[in-house]
NUTORBA-177649 format. One record per residue (C-alpha): residue in three letters; x, y, z. Coordinates in steps of 0.5 Angstrom, whole numbers, padded with zeros to 4 digits, always signed. Each point is the difference from the previous one (the first is absolute). Last residue first. Example, Ala and Ser with C-alpha at 12.3 -4.5 7.8 and 13.67 -1.06 7.14 Angstrom:
SER+0027-0002+0014
ALA-0002-0007+0002
This chain:
UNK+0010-0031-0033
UNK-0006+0004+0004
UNK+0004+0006+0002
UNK+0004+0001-0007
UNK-0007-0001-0004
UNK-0004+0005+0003
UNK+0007+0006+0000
UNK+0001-0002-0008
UNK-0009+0002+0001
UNK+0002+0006+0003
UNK+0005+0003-0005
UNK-0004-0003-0006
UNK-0006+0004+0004
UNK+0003+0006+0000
UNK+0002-0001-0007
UNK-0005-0001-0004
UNK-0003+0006+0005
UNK+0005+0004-0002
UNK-0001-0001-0008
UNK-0008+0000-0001
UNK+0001+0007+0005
UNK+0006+0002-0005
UNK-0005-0001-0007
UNK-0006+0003+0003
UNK+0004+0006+0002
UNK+0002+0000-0008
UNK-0006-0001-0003
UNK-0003+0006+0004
UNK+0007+0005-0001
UNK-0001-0003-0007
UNK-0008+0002+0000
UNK+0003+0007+0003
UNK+0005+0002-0005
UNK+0007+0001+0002
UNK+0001+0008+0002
UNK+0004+0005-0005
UNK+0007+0002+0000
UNK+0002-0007-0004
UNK+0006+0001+0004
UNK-0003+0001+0007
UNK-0006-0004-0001
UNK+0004-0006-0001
UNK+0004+0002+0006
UNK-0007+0001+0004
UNK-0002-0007-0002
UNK+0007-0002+0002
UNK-0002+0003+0007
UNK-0007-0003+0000
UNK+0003-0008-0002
UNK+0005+0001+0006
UNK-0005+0002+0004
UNK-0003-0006+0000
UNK-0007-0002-0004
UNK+0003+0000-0007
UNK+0007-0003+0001
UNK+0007+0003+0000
UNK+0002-0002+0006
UNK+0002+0005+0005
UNK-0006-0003+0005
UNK+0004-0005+0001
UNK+0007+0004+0002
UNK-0004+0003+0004
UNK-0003-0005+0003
UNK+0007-0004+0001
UNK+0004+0006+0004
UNK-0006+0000+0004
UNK+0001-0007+0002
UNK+0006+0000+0002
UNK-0001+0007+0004
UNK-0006-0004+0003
UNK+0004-0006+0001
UNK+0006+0004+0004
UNK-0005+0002+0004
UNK-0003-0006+0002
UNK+0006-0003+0002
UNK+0003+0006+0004
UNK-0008+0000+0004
UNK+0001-0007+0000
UNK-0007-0004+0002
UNK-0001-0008+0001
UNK-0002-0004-0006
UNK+0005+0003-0005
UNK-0002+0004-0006
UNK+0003-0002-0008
UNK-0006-0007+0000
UNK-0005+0006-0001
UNK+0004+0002-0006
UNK+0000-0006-0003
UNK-0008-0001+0003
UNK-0001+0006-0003
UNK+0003-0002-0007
UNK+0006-0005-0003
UNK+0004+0000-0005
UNK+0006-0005-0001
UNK-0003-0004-0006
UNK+0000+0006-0004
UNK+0007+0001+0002
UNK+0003-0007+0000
UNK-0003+0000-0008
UNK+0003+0007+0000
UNK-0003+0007-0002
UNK+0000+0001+0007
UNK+0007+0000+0000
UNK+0000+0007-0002
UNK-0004+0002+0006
UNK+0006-0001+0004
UNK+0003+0005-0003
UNK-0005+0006+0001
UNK+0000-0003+0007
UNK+0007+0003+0001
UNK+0000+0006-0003
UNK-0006+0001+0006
UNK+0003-0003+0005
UNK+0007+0004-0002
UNK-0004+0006-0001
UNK-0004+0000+0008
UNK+0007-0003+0002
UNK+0004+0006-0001
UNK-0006+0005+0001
UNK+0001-0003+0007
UNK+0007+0002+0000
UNK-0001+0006-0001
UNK-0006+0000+0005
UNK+0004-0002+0005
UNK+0005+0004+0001
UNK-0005+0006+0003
UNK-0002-0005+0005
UNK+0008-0003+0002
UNK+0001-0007-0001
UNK+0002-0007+0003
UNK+0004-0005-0003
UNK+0000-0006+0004
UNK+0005-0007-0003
UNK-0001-0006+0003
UNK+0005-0005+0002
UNK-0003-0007+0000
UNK-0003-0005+0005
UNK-0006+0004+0001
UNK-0002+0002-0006
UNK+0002-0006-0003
UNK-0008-0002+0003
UNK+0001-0005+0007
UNK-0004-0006-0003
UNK-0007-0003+0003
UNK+0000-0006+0002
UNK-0006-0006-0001
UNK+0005-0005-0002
UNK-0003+0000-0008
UNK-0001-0006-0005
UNK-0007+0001-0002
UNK-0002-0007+0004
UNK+0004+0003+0006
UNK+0008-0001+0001
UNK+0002-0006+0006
UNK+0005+0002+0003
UNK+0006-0003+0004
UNK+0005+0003+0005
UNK+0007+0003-0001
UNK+0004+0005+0003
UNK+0007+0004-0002
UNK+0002+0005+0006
UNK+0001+0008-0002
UNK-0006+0002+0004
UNK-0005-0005-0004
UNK+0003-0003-0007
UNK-0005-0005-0003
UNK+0000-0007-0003
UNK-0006-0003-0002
UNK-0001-0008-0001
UNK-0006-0003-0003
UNK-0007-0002+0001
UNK-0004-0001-0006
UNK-0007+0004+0000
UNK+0003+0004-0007
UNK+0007-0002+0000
UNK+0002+0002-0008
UNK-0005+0007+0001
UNK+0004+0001+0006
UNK+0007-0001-0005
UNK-0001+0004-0005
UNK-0002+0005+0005
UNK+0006+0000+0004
UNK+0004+0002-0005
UNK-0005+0006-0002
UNK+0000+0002+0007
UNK+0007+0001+0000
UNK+0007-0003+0003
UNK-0002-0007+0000
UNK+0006-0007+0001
UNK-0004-0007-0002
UNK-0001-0005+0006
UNK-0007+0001+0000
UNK+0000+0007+0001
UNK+0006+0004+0001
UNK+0003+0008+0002
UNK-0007+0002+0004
UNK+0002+0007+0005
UNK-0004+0000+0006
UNK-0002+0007+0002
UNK-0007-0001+0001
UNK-0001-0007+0002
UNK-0001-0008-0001
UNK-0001-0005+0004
UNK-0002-0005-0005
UNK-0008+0000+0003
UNK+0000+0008-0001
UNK+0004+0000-0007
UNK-0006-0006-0003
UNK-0005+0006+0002
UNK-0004+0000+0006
UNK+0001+0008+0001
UNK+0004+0003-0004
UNK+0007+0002-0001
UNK+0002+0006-0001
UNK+0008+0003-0002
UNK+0003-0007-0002
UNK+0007+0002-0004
UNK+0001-0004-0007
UNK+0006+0003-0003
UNK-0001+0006-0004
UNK+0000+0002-0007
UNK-0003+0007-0003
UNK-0005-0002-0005
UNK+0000-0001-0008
UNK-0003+0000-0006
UNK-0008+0000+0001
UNK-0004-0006-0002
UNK-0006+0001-0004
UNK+0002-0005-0005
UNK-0002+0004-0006
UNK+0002+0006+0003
UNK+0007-0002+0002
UNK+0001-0003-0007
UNK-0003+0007-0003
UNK+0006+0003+0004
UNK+0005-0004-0002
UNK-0001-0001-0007
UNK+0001+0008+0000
UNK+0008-0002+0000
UNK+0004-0002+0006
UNK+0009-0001-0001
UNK+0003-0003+0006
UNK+0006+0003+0002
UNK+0004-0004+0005
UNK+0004+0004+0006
UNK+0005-0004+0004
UNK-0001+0000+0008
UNK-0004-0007+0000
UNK-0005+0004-0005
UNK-0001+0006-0001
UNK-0005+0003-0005
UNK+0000+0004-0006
UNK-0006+0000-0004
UNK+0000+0002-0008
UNK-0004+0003-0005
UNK-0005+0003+0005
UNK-0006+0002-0001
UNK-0002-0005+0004
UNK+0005+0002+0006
UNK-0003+0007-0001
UNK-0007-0002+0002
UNK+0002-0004+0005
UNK+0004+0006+0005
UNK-0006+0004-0002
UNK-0004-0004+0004
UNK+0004-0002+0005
UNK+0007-0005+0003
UNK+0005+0006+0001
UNK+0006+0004-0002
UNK+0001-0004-0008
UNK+0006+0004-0002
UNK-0001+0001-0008
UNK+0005-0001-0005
UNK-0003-0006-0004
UNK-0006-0002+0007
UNK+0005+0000+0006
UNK+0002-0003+0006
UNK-0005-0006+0002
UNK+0003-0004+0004
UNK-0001-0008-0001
UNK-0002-0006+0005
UNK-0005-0003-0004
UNK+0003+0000-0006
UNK-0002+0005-0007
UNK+0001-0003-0006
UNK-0007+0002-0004
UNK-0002-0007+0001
UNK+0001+0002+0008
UNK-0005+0006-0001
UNK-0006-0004-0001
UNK+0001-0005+0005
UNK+0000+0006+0004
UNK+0007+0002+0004
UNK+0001+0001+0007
UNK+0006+0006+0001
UNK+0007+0001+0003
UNK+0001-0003+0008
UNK+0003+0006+0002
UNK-0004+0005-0004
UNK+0002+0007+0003
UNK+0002+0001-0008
UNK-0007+0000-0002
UNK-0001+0006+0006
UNK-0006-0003+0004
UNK-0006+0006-0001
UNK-0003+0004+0005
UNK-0001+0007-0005
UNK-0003+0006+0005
UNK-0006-0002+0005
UNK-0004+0006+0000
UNK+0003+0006-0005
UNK+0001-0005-0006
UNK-0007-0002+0001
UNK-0003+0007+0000
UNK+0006+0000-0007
UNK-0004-0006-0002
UNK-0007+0003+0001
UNK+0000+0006-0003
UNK+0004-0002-0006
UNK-0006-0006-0001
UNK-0005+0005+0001
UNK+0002+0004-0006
UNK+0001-0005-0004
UNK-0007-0001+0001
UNK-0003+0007+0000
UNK+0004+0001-0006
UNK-0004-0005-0003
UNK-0005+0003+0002
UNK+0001+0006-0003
UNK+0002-0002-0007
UNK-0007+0001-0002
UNK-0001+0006+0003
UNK+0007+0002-0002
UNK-0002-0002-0007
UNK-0007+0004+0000
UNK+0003+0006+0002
UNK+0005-0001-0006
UNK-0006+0000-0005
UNK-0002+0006+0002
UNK-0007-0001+0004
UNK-0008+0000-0003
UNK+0000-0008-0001
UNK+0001+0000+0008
UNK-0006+0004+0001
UNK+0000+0006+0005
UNK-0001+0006-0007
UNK-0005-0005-0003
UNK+0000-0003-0006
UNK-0006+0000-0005
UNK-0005-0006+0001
UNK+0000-0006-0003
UNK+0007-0001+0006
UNK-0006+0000+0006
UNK-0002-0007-0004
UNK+0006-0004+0000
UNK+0001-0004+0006
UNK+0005-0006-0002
UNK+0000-0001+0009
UNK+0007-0003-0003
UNK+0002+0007-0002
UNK-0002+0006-0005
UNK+0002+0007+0003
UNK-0006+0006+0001
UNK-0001-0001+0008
UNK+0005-0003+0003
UNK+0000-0008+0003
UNK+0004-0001+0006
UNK+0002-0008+0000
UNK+0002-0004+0003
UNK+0003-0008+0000
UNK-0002-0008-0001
UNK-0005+0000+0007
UNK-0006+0000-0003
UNK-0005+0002+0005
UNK+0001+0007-0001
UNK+0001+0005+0007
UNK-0003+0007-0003
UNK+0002+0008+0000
UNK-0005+0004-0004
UNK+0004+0007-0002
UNK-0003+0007-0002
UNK-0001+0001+0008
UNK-0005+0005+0003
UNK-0002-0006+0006
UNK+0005-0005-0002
UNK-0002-0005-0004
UNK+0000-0008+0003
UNK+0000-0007-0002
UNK+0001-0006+0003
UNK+0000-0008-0003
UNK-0001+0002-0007
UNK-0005-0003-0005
UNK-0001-0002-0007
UNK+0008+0000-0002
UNK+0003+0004+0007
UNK+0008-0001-0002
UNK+0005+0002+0006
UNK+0001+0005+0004
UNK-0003+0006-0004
UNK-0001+0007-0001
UNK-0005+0003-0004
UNK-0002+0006-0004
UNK+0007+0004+0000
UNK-0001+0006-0003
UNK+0006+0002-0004
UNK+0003+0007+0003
UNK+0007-0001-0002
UNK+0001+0000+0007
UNK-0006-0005+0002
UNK+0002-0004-0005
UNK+0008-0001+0003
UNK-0004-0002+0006
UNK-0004-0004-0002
UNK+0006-0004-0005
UNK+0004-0001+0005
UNK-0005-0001+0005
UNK-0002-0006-0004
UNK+0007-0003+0002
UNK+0000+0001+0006
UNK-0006-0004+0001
UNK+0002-0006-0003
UNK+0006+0000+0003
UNK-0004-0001+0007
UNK-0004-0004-0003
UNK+0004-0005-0001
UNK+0005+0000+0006
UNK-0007+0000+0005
UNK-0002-0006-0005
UNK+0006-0003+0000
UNK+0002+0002+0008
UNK-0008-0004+0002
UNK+0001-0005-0004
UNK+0007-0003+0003
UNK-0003+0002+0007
UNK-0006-0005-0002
């Protein structure tokens, strides 16, 4: 429920800011502004209201796909035409220069991105940057399936992507690594180089694994109450080096070996307060001992940076423009077969917020968020703004306005396509849930 509750807070927040970039924007050019919309209300709407001396109904939709704020004398998804059959007038969105149409049109994705800085330099301020430095890395990292076809072992350092010094494991840090052309890693004290190309990524998101984690040993932090770790005797703190005769290190070693062992008994051997001890344990019918593991955080250096007020809005414009270029070149890959099959809707989106409350995690979502709508609504499709605002650059050049049967037939056109791929996105997102 608390999982639901941030997607539709998050969702409706960012909804909201971005039609108040093009309510606003309106009021300032003088467009009247008719309605104002949370969500779509096809056949009926769930709240509505209309302040007293007010031009604007503000509402509540049933259908929660988006907003909208509807303008008097503009053709939108609502494809009410019947105020155009008369002469403009001076508050209608048909009346105002070109140029004021596109930045009422381009406001609300600037609203979007605009929150996106906000937000990540507010973020910036509060918590700083936390992150374990690559080269803090003692026992180097834990490599996918995937990655390890590449070249890459279990165990390698990451140093550089070409002639690029790799900092940390985030984001930003992945997208340059499948740019690359060659990954330097450091293996055994020597450096190897291991040449990547866009396969990578794909493969990675065909199979939906990750690349790669930081590598720790295996070191008991919880262990729950009843579980084959309790009846063993294990505890917070012991660190497991061996099951079933054969030497660990990570969790992904002991894996194999626990999905091996289900309901059998085998030997465990774990270090306690610097002494070696043994005892025997029967993993559950899943192939788990009941434990939770200490998080690398604890169990290497972590690097905190934190920043001044004033400091931090440069370098949250910073993260809003590598966000957004960022996601402008994942998008490519959506025209992929691993890409298509990789697309996902509300319940993808959803499945992004944790089932207990983070305000930092919250916040870095919606600024992720942001940064996606707005790169969404860019598009140039009929319906989004991207669509409007090439429409307006068409107008510009021909320096006379598109017709209104095509503007009709182009809206059309665009919400036959946007609902096509709504629910192509969600049904990818039926599917993966019941398969």
């Amino acid at each position: 429920m608390i999982q639901i509750l941030q997607f539709v807070g998050a969702l409706s927040l960012m909804v909201i800011l971005h039609e108040l970039g093009h309510f606003l924007s309106a009021k300032a050019f003088g467009v009247r502004v008719e309605k104002f919309y949370l969500f779509f209300n096809p056949g009926f709407t769930l709240f509505k209201f209309k302040p007293k001396n007010s031009e604007t109904e503000y509402g509540i939709g049933w259908l929660p796909f988006g907003g909208y704020v509807k303008l008097s004398g503009m053709i939108d998804e609502s494809l009410d035409t019947k105020q155009l059959a008369s002469e403009a007038q001076p508050w209608e969105f048909r009346a105002k220069p070109a140029w004021q149409r596109l930045i009422i049109m381009a406001a609300g994705v600037f609203m979007n991105f605009l929150t996106a800085v906000i937000v990540s330099a507010m973020l910036l301020f509060a918590y700083g940057d936390r992150y374990v430095a690559l080269n803090d890395a003692k026992y180097g990292m834990e490599f996918s399936q995937v990655a390890q076809k590449y070249g890459f072992v279990n165990g390698d350092i990451l140093l550089m992507a070409d002639e690029k010094p790799l900092e940390s494991l985030d984001m930003e840090t992945m997208r340059v690594i499948f740019d690359a052309k060659q990954i330097t890693v450091l293996r055994a004290g020597d450096t190897i180089q291991i040449p990547v190309n866009e396969s990578l990524k794909l493969d990675l998101i065909e199979s939906q694994q990750g690349f790669a984690s930081f590598r720790c040993p295996f070191v008991i932090e919880k262990v729950g109450d009843m579980t084959p770790a309790q009846l063993a005797g294990l505890k917070a703190g012991d660190s497991v080096v061996a099951m079933a005769d054969t030497p660990i290190f990570t969790h992904a070693d002991a894996s194999v070996i626990l999905k091996a062992h289900r309901l059998q008994p085998m030997s465990l051997q774990y270090y306690r307060a610097g002494s070696l001890c043994t005892t025997t344990i029967t993993p559950d019918s899943a192939g788990l001992l009941g434990v939770y593991l200490t998080p690398y955080s604890k169990l290497l250096p972590v690097t905190q940076v934190n920043y001044g007020f004033f400091e931090s809005f440069p370098l949250g414009l910073e993260r809003g423009v590598g966000m957004f270029t960022g996601y402008a070149d994942d998008f490519k890959v959506v025209f992929t077969p691993q890409g298509a099959s990789s697309i996902g809707g509300f319940g993808t989106l959803a499945s992004l917020f944790p089932d207990s409350f983070s305000a930092q995690y919250f916040w870095t979502l919606i600024a992720y968020m942001s940064v996606v709508l707005a790169f969404m609504n860019l598009l140039p499709i009929p319906g989004l703004d991207g669509g409007h605002i090439l429409f307006l650059l068409i107008e510009c050049i021909r320096r006379k306005p598109l017709s209104q049967k095509f503007m009709v037939k182009a809206q059309i056109a665009g919400m036959i396509l946007l609902f096509a791929l709504l629910f192509y996105a969600n049904g990818m997102d039926l599917i993966r849930w019941l398969g």
